[in-house]
SERO-4910 file (N, C-alpha, C, O; in steps of 0.05 Angstrom, whole numbers):
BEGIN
 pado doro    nc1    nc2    nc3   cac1   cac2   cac3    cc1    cc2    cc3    oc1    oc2    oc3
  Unk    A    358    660    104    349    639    122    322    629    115    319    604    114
  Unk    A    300    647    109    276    637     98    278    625     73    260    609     69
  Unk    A    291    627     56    291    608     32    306    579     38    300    559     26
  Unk    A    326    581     57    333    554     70    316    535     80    316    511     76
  Unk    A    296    550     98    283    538    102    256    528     85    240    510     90
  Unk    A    258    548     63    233    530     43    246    510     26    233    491     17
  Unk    A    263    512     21    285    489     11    291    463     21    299    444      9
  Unk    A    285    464     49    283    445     68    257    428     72    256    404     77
  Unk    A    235    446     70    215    434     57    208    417     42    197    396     43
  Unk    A    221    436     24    216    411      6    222    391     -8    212    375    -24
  Unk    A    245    399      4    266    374      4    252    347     16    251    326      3
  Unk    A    239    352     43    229    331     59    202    320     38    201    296     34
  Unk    A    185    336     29    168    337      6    175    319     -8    162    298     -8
  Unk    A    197    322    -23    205    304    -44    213    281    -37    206    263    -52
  Unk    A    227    276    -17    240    258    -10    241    226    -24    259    213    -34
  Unk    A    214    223    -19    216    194    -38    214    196    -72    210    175    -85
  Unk    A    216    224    -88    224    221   -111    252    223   -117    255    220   -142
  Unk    A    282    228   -102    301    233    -98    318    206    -93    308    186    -82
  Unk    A    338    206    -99    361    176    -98    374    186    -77    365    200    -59
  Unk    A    407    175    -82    422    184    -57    445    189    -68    464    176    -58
  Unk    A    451    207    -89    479    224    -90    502    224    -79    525    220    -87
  Unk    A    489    231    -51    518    241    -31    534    200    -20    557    190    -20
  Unk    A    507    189    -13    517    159    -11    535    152    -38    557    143    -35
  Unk    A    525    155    -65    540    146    -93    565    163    -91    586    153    -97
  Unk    A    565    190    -82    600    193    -89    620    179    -56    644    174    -56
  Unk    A    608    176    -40    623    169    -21    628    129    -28    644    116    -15
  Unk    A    612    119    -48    612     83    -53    628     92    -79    651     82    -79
  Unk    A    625    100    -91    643    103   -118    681     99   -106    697     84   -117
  Unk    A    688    113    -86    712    115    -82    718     82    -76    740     76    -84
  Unk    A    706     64    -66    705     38    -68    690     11    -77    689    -13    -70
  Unk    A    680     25    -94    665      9   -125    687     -4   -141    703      8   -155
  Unk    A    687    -33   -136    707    -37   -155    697    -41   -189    711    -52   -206
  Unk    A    677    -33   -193    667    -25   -225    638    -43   -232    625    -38   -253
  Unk    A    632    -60   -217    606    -71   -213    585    -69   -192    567    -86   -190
  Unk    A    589    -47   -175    562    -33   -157    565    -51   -140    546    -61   -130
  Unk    A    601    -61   -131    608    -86   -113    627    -63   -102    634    -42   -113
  Unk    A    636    -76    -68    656    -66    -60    664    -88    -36    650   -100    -20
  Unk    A    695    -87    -41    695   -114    -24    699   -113     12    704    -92     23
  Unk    A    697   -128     21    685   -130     53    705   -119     69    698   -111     91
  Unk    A    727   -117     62    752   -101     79    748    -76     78    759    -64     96
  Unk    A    736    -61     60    724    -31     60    695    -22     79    684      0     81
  Unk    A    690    -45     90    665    -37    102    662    -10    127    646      8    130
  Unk    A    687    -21    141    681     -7    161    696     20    153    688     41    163
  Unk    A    713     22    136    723     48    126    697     67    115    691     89    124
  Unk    A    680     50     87    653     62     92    633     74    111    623     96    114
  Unk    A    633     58    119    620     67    150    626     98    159    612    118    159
  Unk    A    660     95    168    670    114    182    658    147    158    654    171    162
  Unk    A    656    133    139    651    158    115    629    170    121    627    194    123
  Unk    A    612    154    124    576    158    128    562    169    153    539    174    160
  Unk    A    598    171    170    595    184    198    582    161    225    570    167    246
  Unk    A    590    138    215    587    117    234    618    109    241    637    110    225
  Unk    A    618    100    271    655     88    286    619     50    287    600     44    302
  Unk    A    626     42    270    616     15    280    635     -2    293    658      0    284
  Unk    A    630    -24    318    640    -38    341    652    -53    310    649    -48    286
  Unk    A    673    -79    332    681    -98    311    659   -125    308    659   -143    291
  Unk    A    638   -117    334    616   -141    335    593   -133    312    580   -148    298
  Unk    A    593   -102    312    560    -92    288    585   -102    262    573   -116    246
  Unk    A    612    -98    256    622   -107    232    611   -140    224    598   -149    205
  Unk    A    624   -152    249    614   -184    243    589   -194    237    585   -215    224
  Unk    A    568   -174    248    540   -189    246    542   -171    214    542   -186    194
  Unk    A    542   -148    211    538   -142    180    545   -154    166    531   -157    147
  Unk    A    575   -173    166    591   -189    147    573   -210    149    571   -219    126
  Unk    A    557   -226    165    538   -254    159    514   -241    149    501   -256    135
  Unk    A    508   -223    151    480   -214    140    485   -208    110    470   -218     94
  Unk    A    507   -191     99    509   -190     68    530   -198     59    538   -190     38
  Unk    A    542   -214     72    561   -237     58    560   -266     65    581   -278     64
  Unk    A    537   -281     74    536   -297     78    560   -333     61    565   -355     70
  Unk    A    566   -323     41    574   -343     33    607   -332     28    622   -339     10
  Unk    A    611   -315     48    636   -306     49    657   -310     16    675   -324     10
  Unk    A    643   -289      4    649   -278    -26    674   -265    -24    692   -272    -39
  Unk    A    676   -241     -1    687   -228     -2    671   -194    -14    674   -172     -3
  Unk    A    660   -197    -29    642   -176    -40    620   -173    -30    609   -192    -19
  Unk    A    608   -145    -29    574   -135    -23    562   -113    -37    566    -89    -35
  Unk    A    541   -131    -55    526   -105    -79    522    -82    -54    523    -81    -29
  Unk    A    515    -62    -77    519    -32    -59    483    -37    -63    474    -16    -54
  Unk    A    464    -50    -69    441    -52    -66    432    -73    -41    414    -75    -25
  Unk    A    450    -85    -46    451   -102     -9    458    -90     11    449    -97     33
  Unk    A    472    -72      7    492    -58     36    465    -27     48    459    -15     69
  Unk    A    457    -27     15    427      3     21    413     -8     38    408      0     61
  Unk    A    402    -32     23    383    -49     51    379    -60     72    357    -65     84
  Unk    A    411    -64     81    414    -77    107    417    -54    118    406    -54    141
  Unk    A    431    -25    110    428      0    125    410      7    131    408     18    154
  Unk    A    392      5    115    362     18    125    352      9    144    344     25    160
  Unk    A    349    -20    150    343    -46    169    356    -27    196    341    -19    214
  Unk    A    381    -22    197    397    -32    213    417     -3    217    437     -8    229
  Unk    A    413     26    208    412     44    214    415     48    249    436     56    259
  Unk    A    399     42    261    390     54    277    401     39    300    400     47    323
  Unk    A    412     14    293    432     -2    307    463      1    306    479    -10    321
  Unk    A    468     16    288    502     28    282    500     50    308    483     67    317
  Unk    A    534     37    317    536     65    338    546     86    324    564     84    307
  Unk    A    534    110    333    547    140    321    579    137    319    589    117    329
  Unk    A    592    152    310    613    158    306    622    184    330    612    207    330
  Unk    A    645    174    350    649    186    367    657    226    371    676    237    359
  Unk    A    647    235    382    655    262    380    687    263    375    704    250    388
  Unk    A    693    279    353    721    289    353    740    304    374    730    320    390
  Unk    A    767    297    375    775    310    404    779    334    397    787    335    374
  Unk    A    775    360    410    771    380    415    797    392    401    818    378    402
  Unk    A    799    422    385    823    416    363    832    444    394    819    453    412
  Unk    A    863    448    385    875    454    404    867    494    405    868    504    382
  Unk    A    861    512    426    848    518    422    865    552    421    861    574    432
  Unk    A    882    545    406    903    570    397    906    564    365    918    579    350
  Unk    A    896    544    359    890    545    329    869    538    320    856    521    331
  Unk    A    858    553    292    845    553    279    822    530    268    837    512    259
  Unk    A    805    524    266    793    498    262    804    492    231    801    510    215
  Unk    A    818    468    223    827    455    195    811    455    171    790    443    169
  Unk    A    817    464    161    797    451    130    785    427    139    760    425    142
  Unk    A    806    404    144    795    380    142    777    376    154    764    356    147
  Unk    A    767    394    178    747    381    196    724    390    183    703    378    186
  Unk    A    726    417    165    706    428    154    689    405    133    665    403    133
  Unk    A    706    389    116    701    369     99    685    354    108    664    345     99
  Unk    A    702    347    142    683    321    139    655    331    158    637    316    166
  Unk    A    657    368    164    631    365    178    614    368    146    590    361    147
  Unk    A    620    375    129    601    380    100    593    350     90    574    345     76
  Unk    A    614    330    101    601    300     88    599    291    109    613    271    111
  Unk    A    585    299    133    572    287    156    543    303    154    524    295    166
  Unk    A    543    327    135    512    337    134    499    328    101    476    323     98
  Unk    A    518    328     80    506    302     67    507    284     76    513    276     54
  Unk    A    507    264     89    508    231     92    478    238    114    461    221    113
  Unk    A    473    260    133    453    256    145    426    262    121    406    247    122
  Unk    A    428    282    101    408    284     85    409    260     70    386    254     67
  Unk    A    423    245     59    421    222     46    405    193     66    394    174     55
  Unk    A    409    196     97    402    187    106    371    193    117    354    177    127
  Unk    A    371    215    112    331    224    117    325    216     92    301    209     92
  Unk    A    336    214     65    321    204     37    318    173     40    303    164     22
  Unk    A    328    154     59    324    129     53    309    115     69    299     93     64
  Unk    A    308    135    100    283    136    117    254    138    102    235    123    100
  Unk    A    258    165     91    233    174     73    219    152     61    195    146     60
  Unk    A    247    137     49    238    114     21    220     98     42    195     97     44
  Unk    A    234     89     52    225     71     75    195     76     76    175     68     63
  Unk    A    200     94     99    165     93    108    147     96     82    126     84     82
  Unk    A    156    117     53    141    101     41    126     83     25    103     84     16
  Unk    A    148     66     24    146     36     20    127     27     41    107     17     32
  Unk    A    128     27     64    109     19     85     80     28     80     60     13     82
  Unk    A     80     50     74     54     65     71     42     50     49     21     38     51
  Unk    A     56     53     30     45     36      4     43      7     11     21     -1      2
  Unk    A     55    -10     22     41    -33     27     19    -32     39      0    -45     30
  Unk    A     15    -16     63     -5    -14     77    -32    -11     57    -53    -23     58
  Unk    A    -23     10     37    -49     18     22    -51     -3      2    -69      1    -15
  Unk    A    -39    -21      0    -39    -42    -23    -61    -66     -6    -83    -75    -12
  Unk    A    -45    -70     17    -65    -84     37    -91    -78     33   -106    -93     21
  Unk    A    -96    -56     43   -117    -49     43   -142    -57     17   -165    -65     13
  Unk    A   -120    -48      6   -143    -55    -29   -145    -85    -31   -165    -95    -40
  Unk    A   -126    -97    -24   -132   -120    -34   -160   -133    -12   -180   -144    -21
  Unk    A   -156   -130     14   -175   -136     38   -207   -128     19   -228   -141     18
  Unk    A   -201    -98      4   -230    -83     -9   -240   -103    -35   -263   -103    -43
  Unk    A   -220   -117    -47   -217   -128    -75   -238   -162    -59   -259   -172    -66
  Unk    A   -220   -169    -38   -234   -195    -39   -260   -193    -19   -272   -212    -10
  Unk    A   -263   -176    -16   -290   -172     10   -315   -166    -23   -339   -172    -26
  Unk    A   -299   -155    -37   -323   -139    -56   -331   -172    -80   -353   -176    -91
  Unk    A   -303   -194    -83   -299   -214   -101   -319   -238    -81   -329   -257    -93
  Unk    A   -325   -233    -47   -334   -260    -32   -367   -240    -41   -387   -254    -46
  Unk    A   -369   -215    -43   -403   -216    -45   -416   -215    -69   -441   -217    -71
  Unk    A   -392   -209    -96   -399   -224   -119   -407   -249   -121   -427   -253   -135
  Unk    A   -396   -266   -109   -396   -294    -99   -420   -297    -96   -433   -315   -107
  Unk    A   -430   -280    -82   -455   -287    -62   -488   -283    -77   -510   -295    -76
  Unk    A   -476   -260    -92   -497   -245   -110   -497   -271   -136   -518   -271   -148
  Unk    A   -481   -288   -145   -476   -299   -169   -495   -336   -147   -512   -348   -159
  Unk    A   -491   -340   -133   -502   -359   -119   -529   -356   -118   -543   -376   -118
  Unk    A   -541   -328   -115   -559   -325   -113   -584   -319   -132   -607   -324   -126
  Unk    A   -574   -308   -155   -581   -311   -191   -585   -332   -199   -604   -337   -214
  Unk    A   -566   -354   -191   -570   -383   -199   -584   -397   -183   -589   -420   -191
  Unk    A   -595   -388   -154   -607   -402   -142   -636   -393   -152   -653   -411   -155
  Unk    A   -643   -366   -158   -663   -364   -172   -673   -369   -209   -694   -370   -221
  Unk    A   -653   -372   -214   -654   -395   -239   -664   -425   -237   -681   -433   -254
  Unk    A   -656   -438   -220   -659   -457   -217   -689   -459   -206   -702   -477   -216
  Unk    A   -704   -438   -180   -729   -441   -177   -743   -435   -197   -766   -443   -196
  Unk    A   -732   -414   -227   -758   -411   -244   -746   -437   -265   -764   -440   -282
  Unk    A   -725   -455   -270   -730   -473   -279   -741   -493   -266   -747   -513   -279
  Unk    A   -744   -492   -243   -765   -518   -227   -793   -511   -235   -804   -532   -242
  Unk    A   -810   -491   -236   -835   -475   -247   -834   -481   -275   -849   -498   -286
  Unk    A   -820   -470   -285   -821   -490   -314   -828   -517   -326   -842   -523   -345
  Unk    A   -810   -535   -306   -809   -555   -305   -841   -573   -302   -852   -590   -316
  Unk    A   -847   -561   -278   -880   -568   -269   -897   -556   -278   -919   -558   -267
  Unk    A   -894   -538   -300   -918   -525   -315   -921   -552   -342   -941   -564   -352
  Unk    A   -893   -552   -347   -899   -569   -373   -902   -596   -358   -926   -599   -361
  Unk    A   -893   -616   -345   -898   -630   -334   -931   -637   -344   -939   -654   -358
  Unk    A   -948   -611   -326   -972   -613   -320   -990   -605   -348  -1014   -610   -350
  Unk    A   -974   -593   -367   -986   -587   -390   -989   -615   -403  -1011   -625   -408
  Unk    A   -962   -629   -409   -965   -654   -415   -989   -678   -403   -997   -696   -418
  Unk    A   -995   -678   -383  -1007   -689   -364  -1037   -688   -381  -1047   -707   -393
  Unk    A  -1052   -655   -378  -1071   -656   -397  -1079   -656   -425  -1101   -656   -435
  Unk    A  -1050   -656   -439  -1054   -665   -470  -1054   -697   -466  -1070   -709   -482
  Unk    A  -1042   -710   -451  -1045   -743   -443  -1078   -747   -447  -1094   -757   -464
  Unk    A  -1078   -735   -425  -1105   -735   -411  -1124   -733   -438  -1141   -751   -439
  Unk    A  -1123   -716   -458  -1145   -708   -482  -1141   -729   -499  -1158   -744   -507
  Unk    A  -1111   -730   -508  -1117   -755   -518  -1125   -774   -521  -1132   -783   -542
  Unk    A  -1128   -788   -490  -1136   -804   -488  -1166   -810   -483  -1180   -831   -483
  Unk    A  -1171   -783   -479  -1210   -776   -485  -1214   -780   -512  -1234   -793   -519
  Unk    A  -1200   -772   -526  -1204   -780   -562  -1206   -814   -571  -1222   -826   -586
  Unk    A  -1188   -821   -558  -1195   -850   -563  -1205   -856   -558  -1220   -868   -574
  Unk    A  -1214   -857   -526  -1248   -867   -513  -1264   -867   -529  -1272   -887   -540
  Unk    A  -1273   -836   -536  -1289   -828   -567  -1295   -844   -585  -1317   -854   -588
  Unk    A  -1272   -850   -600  -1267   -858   -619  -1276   -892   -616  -1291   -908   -628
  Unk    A  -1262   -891   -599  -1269   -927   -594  -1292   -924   -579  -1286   -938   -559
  Unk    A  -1307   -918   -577  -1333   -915   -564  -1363   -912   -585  -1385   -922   -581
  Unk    A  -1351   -890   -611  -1374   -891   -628  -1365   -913   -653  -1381   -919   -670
  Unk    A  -1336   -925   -650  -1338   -951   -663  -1349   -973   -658  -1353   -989   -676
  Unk    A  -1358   -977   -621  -1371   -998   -612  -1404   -990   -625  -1424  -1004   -629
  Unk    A  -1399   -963   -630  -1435   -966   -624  -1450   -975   -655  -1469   -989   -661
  Unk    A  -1426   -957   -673  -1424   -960   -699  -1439   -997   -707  -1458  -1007   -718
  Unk    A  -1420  -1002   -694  -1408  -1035   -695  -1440  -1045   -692  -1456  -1053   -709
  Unk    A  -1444  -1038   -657  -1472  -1047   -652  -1502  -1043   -659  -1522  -1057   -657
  Unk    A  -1499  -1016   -668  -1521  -1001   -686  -1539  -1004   -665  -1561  -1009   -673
  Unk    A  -1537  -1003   -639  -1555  -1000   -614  -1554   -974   -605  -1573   -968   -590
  Unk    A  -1535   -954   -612  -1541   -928   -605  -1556   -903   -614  -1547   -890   -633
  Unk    A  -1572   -896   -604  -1591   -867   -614  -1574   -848   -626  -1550   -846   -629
  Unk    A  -1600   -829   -633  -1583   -811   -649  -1569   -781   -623  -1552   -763   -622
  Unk    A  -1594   -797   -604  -1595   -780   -586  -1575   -781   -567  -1566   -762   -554
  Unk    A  -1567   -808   -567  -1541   -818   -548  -1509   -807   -558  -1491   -804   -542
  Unk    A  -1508   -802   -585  -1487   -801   -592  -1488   -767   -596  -1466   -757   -598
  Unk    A  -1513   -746   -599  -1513   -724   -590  -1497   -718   -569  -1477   -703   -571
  Unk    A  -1507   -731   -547  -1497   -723   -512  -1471   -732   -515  -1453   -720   -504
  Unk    A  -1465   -757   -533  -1433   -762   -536  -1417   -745   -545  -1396   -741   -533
  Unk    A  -1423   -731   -567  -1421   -702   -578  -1409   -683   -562  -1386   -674   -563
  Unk    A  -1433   -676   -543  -1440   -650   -532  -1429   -655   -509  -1427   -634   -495
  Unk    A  -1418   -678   -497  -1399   -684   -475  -1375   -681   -482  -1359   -670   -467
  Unk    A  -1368   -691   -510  -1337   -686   -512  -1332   -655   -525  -1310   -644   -528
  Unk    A  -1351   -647   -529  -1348   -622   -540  -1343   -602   -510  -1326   -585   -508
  Unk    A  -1360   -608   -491  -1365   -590   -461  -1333   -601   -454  -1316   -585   -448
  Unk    A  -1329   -620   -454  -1304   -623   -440  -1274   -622   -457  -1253   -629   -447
  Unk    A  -1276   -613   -482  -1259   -605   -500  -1252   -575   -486  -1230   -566   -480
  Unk    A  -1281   -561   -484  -1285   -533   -484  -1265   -534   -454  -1241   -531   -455
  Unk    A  -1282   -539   -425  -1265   -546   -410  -1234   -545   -409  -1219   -533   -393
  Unk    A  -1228   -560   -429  -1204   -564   -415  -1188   -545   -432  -1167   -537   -422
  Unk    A  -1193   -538   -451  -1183   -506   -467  -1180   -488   -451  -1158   -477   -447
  Unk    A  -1206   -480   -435  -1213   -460   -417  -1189   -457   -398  -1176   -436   -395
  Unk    A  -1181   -490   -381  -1167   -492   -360  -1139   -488   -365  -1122   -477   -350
  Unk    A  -1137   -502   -398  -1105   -497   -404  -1097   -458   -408  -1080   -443   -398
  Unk    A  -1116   -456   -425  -1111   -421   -430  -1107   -400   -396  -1096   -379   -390
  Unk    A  -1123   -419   -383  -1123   -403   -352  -1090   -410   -346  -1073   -393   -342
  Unk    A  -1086   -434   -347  -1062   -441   -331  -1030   -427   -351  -1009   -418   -340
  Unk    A  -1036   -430   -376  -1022   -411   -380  -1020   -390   -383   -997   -382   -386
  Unk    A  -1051   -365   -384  -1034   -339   -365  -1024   -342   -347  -1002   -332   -345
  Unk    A  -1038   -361   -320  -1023   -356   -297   -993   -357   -308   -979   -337   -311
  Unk    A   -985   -379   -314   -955   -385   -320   -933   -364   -327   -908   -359   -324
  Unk    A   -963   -350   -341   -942   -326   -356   -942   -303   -344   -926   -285   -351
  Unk    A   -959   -299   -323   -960   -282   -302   -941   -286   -282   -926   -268   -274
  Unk    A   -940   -313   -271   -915   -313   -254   -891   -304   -270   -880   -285   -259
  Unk    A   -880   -312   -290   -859   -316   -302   -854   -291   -306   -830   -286   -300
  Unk    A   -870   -267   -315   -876   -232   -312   -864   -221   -288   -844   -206   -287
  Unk    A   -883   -233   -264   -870   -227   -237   -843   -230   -227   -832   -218   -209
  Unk    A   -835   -248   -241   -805   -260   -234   -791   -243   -245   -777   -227   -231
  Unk    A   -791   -244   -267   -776   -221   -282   -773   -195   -276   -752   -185   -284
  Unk    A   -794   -176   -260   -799   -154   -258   -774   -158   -230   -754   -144   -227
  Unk    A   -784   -183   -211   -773   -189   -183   -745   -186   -188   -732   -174   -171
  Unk    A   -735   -195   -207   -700   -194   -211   -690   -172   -227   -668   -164   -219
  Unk    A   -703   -158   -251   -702   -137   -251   -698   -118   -227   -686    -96   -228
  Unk    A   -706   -126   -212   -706    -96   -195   -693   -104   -172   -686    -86   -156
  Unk    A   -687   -131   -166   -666   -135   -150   -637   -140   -161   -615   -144   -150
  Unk    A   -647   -136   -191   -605   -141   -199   -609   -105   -199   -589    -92   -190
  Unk    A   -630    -91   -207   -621    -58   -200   -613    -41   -165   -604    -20   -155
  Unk    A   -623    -67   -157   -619    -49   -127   -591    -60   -120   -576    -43   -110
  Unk    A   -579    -86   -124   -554    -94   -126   -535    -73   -142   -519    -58   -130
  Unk    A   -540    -74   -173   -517    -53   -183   -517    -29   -165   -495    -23   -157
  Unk    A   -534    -17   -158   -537      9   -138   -524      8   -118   -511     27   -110
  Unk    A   -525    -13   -108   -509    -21    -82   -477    -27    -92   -460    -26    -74
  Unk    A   -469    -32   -114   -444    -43   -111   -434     -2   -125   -413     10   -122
  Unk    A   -460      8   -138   -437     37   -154   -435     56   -121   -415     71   -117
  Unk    A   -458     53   -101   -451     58    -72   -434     56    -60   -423     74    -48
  Unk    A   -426     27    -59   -401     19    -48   -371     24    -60   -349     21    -49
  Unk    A   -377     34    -88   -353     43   -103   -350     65    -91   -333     66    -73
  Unk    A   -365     90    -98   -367    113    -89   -359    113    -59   -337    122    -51
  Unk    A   -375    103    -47   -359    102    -14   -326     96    -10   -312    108      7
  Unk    A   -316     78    -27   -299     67    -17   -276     83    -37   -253     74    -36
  Unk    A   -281    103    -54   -270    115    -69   -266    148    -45   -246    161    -40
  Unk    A   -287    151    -37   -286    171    -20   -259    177      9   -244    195     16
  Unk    A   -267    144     22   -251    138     39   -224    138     34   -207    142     52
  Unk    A   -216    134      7   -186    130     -8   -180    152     -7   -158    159      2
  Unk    A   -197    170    -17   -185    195    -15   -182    219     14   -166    236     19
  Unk    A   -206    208     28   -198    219     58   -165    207     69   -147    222     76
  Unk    A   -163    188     68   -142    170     78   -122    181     65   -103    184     82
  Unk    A   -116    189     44   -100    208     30    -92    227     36    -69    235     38
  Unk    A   -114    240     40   -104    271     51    -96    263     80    -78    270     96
  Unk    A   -112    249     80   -105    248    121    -74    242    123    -60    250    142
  Unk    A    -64    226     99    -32    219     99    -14    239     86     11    238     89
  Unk    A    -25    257     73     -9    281     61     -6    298     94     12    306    109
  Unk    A    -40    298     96    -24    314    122    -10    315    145     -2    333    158
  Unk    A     -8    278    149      6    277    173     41    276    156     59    286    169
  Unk    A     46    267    133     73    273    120     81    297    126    101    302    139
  Unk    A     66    313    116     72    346    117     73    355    149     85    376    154
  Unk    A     66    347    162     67    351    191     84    346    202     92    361    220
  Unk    A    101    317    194    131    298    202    150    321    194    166    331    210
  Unk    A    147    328    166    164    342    152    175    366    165    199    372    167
  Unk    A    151    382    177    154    406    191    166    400    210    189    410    209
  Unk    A    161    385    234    171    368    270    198    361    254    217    366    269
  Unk    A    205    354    237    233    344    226    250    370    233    267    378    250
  Unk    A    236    380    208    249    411    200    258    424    227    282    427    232
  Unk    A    230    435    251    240    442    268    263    438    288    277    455    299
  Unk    A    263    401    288    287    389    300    309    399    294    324    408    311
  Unk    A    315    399    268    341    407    252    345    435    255    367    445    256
  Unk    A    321    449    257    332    479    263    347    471    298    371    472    304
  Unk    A    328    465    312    330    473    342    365    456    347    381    465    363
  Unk    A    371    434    330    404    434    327    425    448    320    448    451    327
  Unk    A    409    458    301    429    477    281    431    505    306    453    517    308
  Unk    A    406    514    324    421    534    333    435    529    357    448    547    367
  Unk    A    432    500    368    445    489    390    478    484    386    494    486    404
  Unk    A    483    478    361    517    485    348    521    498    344    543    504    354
  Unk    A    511    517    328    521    555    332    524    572    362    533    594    363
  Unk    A    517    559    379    518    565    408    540    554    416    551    566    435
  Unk    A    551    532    408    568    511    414    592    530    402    610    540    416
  Unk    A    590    532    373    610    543    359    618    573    371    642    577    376
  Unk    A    601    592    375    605    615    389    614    618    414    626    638    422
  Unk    A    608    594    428    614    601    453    646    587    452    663    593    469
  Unk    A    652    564    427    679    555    437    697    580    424    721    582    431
  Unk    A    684    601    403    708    617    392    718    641    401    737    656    395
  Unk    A    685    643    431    704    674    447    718    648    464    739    642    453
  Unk    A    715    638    479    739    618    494    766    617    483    786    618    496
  Unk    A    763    616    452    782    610    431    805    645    435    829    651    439
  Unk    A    780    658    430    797    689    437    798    694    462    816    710    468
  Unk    A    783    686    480    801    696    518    831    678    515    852    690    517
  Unk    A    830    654    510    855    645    515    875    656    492    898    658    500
  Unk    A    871    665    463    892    673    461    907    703    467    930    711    466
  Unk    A    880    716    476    890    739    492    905    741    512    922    758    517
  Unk    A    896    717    528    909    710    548    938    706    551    955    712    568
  Unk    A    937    691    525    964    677    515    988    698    513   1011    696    521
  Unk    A    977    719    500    989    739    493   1004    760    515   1027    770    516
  Unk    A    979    762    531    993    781    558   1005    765    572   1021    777    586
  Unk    A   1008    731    577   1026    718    579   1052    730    573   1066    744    587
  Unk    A   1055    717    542   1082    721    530   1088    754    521   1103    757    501
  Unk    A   1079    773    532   1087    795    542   1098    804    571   1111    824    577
  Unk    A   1088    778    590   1097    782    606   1131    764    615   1148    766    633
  Unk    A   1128    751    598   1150    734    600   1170    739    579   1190    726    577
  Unk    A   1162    770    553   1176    779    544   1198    804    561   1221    812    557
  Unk    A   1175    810    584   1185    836    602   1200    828    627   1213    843    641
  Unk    A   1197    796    633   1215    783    647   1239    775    644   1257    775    660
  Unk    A   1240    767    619   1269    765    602   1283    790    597   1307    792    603
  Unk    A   1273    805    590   1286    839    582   1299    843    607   1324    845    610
  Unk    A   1280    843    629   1284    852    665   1314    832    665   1336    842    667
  Unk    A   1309    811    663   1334    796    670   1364    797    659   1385    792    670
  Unk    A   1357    808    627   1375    811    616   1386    845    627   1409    854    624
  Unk    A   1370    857    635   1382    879    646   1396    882    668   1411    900    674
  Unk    A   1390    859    680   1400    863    707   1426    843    709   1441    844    729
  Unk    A   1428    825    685   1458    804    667   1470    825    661   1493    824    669
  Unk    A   1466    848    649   1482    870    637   1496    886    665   1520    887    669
  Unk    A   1480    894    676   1488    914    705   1504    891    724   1510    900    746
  Unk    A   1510    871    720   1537    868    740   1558    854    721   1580    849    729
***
């Protein structure tokens, strides 16, 4: 009995690595050689699988997998609409009670042995079922994780380019402004130039005048060296800062997204176990069910087989008594 029951285990365990055997030898007997069987066998099927279906669940089955009235229904159409629709087939009526001075038949034995395969074949396609469900759910899920994680890539990539674009605007107005004072010098050179040509020209200027002319464009040469070399450390200081700034905000980002991996790697796996254990939990509440039946028909069975022996005991001192009634009579046919 204890290895039955670990057998049962894990049977429920396996469930969704397992096909359906006991369903394939009971469709084989009406397979006409292409995993087809045609629509006049349906309800005979049925009756196999331990369903009495109405003639109304026949009709709605016949529009649901025969819609274009073929006559035929793949045995992969007929799995699916069962599964659907299991739970809408009426049971198959209790058998009438066999007569209770004989023996229970082989035959009934058969079909209670392919009424307890067709129910295990039918917990394997439940199994499948739910999980198939489960797995969508968890597919859901990932994908909800896939585009929540693809909208703040989004967000992070908007945001790189939005800071691109402010250190190419800084760029932009550095040279701008660089240009501005090479303009600017140039065009101090020509003043110069055209300035000690006037004087050249006029020979009215000192020596002393064209000193200070000198020593002005020289002071303001120096000047504006001074100002450009300032403005571009600054430049190159900001441009330092920036870099350091995104540096370390694309590092606190990757951190945050190998965080959010790790987290959400974690949760996958809580969620996992949390589903192994509530599987393994079904499995057991199953299991128990099936015991607390199994000993509710052995009760059934025992109690119909002393009934089975009062009455034929009964039967017996009966037809002993109606053997000793006949004798009596015939004795008393003899004596006159």
């Amino acid at each position: 009995m204890a290895d039955d029951d670990q057998n049962s285990v894990r049977e429920a365990e396996l469930a969704n690595e397992s096909e359906t055997p006991h369903f394939d030898a009971l469709f084989a007997q009406y397979d006409t050689g292409k995993c087809v069987f045609g629509t006049e066998h349906l309800g005979s099927l049925l009756i196999d699988m331990g369903f009495n279906a109405s003639p109304k669940v026949l009709d709605r089955a016949l529009d649901d997998m025969d819609p274009n009235a073929t006559g035929e229904i793949a045995k992969l159409t007929f799995l699916e609409w069962f599964e659907e629709n299991a739970d809408d087939i009426d049971d198959a009526p209790p058998a009438a009670p066999a007569q209770t001075s004989l023996p229970i038949s082989p035959r009934s034995q058969q079909q209670d042995e392919a009424y307890s395969e067709l129910q295990s074949a039918m917990l394997d396609a439940k199994n499948q079922r739910r999980q198939a469900e489960v797995d969508a759910q968890l597919l859901a899920n990932r994908l909800a994780h896939l585009r929540a994680e693809d909208d703040r890539a989004q967000k992070r990539i908007e945001e790189a380019k939005r800071r691109a674009r402010e250190i190419e605007a800084i760029k932009k107005r550095n040279e701008n402004r660089q240009r501005a004072k090479q303009e600017a010098m140039e065009q101090m050179q020509r003043d110069i130039r055209t300035a000690c040509e006037y004087n050249n020209m006029m020979q009215s200027s000192s020596r002393e005048r064209r000193n200070q002319l000198i020593a002005e464009y020289t002071s303001q040469r120096v000047q504006i060296v001074q100002e450009t070399r300032a403005e571009r450390k600054t430049h190159l200081d900001q441009i330092r800062r920036q870099r350091e700034m995104d540096r370390s905000w694309l590092a606190e980002r990757s951190q945050e997204i190998r965080d959010n991996e790790k987290r959400a790697v974690r949760q996958r796996q809580i969620a996992q176990k949390n589903y192994e254990k509530e599987l393994l939990k079904k499995a057991r509440d199953n299991l128990a069910r099936e015991h607390e039946k199994r000993l509710l028909s052995e009760k059934k069975i025992h109690r119909m087989e002393a009934e089975e022996a009062e009455l034929i005991a009964k039967l017996r001192v009966t037809q002993e008594l109606q053997r000793a009634a006949y004798e009596e009579l015939e004795f008393v046919m003899q004596d006159e």
